[in-house]
C-alpha positions in Angstrom: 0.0 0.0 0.0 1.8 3.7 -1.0 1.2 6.6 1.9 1.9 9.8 -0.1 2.6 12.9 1.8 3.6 15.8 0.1 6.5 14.9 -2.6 7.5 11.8 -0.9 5.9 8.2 -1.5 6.2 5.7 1.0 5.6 1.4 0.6 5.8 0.2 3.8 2.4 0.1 6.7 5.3 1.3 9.3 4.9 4.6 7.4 1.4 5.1 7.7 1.6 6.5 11.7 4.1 8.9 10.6 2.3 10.2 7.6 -0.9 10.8 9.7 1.2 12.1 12.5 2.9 14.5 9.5 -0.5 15.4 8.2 -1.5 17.0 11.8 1.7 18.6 12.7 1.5 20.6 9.0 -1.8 21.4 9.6 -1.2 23.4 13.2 -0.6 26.3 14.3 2.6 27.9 13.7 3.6 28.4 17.4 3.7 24.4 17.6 7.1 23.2 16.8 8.1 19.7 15.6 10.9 16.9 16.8 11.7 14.7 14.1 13.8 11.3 15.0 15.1 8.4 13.0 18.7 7.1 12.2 20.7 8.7 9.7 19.7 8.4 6.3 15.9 7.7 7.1 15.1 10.8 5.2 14.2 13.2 7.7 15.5 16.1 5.5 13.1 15.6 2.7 10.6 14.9 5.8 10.8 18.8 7.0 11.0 20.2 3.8 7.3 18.5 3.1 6.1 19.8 6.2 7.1 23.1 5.4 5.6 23.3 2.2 2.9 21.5 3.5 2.2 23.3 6.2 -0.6 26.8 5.5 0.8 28.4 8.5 4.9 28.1 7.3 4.8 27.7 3.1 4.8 31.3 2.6 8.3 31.7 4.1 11.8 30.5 3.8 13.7 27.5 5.5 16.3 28.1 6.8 18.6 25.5 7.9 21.0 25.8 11.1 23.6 23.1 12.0 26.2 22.8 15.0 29.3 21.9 13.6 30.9 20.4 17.1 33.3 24.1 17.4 30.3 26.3 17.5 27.4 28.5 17.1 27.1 32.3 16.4 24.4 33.3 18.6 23.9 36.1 16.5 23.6 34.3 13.3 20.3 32.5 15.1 18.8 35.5 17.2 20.6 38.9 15.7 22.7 41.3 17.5 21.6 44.3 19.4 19.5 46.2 17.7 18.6 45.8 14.3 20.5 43.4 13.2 19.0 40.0 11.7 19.6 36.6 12.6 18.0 33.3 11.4 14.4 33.8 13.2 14.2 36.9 10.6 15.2 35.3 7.5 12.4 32.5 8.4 9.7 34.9 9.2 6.3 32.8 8.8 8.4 30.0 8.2 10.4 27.4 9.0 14.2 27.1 11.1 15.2 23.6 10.6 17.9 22.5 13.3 19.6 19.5 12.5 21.3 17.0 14.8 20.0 19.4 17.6 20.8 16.3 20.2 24.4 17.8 20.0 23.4 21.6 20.8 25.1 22.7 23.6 22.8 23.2 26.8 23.5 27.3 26.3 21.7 27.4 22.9 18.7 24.6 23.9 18.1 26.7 26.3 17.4 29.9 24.5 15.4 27.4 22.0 13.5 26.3 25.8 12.9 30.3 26.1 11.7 31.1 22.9 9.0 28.3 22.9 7.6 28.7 26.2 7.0 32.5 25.4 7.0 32.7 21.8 9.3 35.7 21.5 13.4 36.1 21.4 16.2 38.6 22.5 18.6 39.2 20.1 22.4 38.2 21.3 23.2 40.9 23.6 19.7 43.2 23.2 17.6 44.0 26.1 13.7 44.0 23.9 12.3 40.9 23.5 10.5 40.2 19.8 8.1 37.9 18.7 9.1 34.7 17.3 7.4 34.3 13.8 8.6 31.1 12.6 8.3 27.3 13.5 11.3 25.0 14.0 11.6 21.5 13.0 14.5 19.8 15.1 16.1 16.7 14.2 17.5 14.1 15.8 19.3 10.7 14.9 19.1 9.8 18.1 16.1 7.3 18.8 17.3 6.5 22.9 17.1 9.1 25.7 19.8 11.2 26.2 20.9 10.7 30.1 20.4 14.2 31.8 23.8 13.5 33.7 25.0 14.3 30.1 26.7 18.3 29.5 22.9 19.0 27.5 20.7 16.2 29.2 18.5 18.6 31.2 18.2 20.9 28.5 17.4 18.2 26.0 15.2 17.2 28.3 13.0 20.6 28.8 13.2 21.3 25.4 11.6 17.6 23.7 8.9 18.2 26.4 7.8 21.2 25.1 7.5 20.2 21.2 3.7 19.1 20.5 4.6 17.0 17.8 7.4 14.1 18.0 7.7 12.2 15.0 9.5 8.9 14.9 10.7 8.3 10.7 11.3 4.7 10.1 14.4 3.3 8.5 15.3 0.9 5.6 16.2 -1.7 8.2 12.8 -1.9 9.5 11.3 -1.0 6.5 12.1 -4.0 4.4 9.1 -3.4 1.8 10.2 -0.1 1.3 12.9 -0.4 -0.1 12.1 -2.4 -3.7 9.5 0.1 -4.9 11.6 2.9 -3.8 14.9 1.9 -5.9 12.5 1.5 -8.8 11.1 5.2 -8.4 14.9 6.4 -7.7 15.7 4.9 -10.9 13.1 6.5 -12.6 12.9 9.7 -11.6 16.9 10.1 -12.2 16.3 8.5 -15.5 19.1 6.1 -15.0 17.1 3.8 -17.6 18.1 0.7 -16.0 15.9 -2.2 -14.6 16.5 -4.3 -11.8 16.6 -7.9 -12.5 14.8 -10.3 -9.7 18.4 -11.5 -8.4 19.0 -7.6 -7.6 15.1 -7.1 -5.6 15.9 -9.8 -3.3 19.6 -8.7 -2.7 17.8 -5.5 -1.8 15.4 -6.8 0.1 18.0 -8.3 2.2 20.6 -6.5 2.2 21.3 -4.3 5.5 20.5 -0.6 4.8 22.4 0.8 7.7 23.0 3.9 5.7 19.1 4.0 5.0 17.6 5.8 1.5 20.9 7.9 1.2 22.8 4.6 1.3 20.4 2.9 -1.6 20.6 6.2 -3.7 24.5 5.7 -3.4 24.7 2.6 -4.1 22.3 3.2 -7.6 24.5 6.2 -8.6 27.6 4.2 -8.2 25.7 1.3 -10.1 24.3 3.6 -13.1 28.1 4.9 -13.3 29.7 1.7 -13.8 27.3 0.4 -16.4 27.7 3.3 -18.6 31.2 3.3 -17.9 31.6 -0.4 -19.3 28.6 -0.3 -21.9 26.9 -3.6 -19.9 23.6 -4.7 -19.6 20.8 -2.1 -19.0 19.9 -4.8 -16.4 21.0 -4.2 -12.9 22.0 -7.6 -11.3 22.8 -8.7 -7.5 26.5 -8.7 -8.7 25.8 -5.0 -9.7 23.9 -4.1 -6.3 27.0 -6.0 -4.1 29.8 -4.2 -5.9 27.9 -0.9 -5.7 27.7 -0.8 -2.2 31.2 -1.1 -0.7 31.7 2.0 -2.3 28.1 4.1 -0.7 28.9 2.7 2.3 33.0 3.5 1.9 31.7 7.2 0.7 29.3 7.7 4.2 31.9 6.5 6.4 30.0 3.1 7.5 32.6 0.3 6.3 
């Protein structure tokens, strides 16, 4: 059975709670902010760009995305400086800040995200006027366990996941095994690779261990598409194919 929501398709019933779960969150107000979880590559990025367009109360605006790079985060580039200076919250004015891996936020900044939820307003970095805050974030996570609050951010994590309305859990590959055959197919197709996967390569897929998730699998078709057009072969993609591909999508994200 598909679940459609917005530009994504999904295969697999273990999508149909988080679809219906998407549909509500889009549909609220935009001073109820989301949590989105699920392991890396489970497509939580193409999640929170449907739920801003989606969404009546943030598809006006912009989304703007905001990552901690483990050195650190310019206050000002989120909240603005003094007076009139703009930060992120003003670029995404009726719509959307997307904070990715916000597990590793230091406590400091989860706890002017904390502030700026329970009152709906924010100071700029070193400004004495509070504003209103005119946007909705969508935080991510890859973590799906509780973070200890013995941990530098634990407490903060802590206050801040209790205050977001709507937590929404995105299934991965691994779980997801009947996902995973329909979605190759349409990742062919739209990237008009113009192969087709022989029955050999659906049941390697089927088994094969996604840990990388739909950023793996589209990895490992690129790399497939490049080598058959770089030998001239078969427009068939085989198991052979599918194996060979993925050392190299896992070697390229790190996992081997």
């Amino acid at each position: 059975m598909e679940y459609k929501y917005g530009h994504l398709t999904y295969f697999d019933d273990r999508y149909a709670e988080m679809v219906a779960a998407a549909c509500q969150a889009a549909q609220s107000p935009i001073t109820e902010h989301i949590l989105l979880s699920g392991p890396p590559g489970s497509g939580k990025s193409e999640l929170a760009k449907a739920l801003h367009k989606g969404s009546p109360s943030t598809c006006n605006g912009q989304i703007v995305q905001v990552r901690w790079d483990g050195i650190g985060l310019d206050i000002s580039a989120m909240w603005g400086r003094g007076g009139s200076s703009q930060g992120s919250v003003d670029f995404a004015a009726e719509g959307t800040i997307f904070l990715d891996d916000i597990q590793s936020f230091p406590a400091e900044i989860l706890e002017l995200l904390c502030n700026s939820i329970k009152t709906n307003s924010f100071f700029r970095n070193g400004g004495s006027e509070s504003s209103d805050l005119g946007c909705r974030f969508i935080l991510m996570t890859s973590r799906t366990d509780e973070i200890g609050t013995e941990s530098p951010n634990g407490q903060a994590w802590k206050m801040l996941t209790e205050l977001i309305p709507h937590k929404i859990r995105v299934p991965d590959l691994v779980e997801a095994k009947n996902q995973v055959v329909p979605i190759a197919r349409l990742l062919l197709k739209n990237r008009n690779f113009g192969f087709e996967l022989s029955a050999d390569a659906e049941q390697t897929l089927r088994e094969w261990p996604w840990t990388g998730g739909i950023r793996e699998l589209n990895q490992t078709l690129e790399r497939t598409a490049w080598e058959k057009n770089r030998s001239g072969g078969s427009q068939i993609i085989t198991s052979e194919d599918i194996r060979y591909a993925s050392v190299f999508a896992k070697l390229r994200a790190g996992m081997a």
